[in-house]
C-alpha positions as CSV (number, residue, x, y, z in Angstrom):
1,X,120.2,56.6,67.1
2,X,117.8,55.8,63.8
3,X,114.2,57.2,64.1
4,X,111.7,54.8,64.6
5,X,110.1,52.5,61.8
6,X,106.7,53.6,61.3
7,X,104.0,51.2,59.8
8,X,104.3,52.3,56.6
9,X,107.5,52.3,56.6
10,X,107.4,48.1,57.7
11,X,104.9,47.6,54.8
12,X,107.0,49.2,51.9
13,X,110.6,47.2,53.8
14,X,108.3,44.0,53.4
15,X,107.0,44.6,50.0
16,X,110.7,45.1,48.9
17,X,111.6,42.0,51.0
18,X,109.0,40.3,49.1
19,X,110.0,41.4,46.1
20,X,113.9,41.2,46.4
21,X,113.4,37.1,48.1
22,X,110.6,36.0,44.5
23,X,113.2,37.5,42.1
24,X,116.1,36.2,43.7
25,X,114.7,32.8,43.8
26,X,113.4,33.5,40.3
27,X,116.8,34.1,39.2
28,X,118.4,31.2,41.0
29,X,115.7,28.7,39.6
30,X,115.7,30.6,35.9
31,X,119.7,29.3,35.7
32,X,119.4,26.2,37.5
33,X,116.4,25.0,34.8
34,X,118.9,26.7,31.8
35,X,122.3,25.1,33.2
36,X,121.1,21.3,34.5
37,X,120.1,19.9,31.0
38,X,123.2,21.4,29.6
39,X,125.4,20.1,32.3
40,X,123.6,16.9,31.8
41,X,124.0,16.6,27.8
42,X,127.4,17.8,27.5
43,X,129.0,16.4,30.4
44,X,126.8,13.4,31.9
45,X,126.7,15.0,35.4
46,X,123.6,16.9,36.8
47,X,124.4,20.2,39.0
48,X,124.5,18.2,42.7
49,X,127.3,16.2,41.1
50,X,128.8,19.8,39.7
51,X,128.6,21.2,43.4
52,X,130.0,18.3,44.7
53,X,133.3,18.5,42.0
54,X,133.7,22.6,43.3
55,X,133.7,20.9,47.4
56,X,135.9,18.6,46.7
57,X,138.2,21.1,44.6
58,X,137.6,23.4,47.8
59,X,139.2,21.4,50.3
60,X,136.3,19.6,50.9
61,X,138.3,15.8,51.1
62,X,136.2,13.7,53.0
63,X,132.7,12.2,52.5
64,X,131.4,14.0,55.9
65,X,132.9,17.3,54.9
66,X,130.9,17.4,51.8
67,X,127.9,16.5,53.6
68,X,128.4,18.6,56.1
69,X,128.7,21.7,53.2
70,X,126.3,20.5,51.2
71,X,123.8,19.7,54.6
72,X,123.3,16.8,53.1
73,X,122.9,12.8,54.6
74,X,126.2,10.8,54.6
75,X,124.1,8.2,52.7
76,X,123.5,10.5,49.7
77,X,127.1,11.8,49.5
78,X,128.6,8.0,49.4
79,X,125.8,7.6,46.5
80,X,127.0,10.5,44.5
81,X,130.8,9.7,45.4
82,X,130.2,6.3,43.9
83,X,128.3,7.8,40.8
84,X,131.4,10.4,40.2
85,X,133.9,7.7,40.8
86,X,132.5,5.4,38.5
87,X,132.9,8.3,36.0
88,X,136.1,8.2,36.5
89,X,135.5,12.2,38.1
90,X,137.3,11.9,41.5
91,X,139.4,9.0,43.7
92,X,139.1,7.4,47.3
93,X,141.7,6.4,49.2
94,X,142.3,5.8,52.9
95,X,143.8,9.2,54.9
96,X,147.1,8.2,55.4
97,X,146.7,10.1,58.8
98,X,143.7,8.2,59.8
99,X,143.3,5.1,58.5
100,X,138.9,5.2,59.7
101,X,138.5,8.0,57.1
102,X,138.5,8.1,53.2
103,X,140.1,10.9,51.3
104,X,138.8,12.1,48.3
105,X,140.6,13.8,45.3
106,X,139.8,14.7,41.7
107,X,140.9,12.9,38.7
108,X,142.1,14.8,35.8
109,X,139.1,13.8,34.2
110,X,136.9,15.3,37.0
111,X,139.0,18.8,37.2
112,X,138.9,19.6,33.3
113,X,135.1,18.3,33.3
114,X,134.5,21.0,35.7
115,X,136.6,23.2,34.4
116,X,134.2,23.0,31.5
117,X,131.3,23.0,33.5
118,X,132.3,26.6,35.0
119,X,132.9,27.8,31.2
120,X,129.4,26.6,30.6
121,X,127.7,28.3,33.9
122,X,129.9,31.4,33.3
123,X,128.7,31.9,29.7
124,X,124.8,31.4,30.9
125,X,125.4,33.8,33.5
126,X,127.2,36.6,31.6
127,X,124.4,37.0,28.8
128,X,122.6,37.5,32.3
129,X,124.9,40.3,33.3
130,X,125.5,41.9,30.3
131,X,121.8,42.9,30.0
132,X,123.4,45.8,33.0
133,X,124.5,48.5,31.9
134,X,128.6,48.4,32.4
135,X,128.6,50.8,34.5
136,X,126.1,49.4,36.7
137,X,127.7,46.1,36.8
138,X,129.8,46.8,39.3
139,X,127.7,48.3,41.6
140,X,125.1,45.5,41.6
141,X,127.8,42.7,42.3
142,X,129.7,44.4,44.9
143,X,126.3,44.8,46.3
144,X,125.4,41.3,45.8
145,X,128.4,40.6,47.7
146,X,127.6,42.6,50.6
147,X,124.3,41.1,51.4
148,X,125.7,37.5,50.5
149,X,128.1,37.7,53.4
150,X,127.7,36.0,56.8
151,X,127.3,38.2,59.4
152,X,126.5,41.9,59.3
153,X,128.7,44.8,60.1
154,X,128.1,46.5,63.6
């Protein structure tokens, strides 16, 4: 059994919360505001119409399966379908197994622009990592990875 948390205990574990949740977001927002204008210059696609490339590439085949990733409306998807197919980016057809729903796949075009998109994102985010120390690195991403998964161990 673990001692009981004592108050100051719960007011250090919430400044670190605190602390931990602004820089985090800082982070997130810091590359977000970095990678959309690239994205946008180089490849004419802002980062929802990035995300939705990676769902589709995922498995992610029909309209409501991206919306339901993404948690966004239906509406919104078929508007940023129609924007990545007029881009040539990705394909509709009807699901041979169920002629109601529409099936999704990229074009060529679509899978090397996000291809080049990743490059992009991967080359923002490694001047990111490489200001840890190697043999921190490793550490800090498995770590990352622990408290980025869905449940917690019991």
């Amino acid at each position: 059994m673990s001692a009981p948390i004592q108050i100051t205990d719960r007011q250090d574990l919430a400044a670190e919360v605190s602390t931990f949740l602004r820089h985090l977001h800082g982070l997130n927002m810091s590359i977000v505001q970095q990678l959309s204008p690239i994205l946008e210059e180089r490849q004419g696609i802002d980062l929802r119409l990035y995300y939705i490339l990676h769902h589709v590439d995922n498995g992610a085949v029909h309209p409501g399966a991206i919306a339901q990733v993404m948690k966004l409306p239906n509406s919104l998807i078929t508007k940023h379908l129609d924007q990545l197919a007029s881009k040539e980016l990705l394909e509709r057809s009807i699901d041979a197994h169920d002629s109601r729903r529409i099936l999704i796949r990229l074009t060529q075009k679509g899978v090397d622009l996000m291809h080049t998109a990743d490059a992009i994102l991967s080359e923002l985010v490694g001047r990111r990592l490489a200001r840890i120390a190697d043999d921190q690195r490793a550490s800090f991403i498995a770590t990352l990875v622990a408290l980025a998964g869905d449940s917690e161990k019991k």
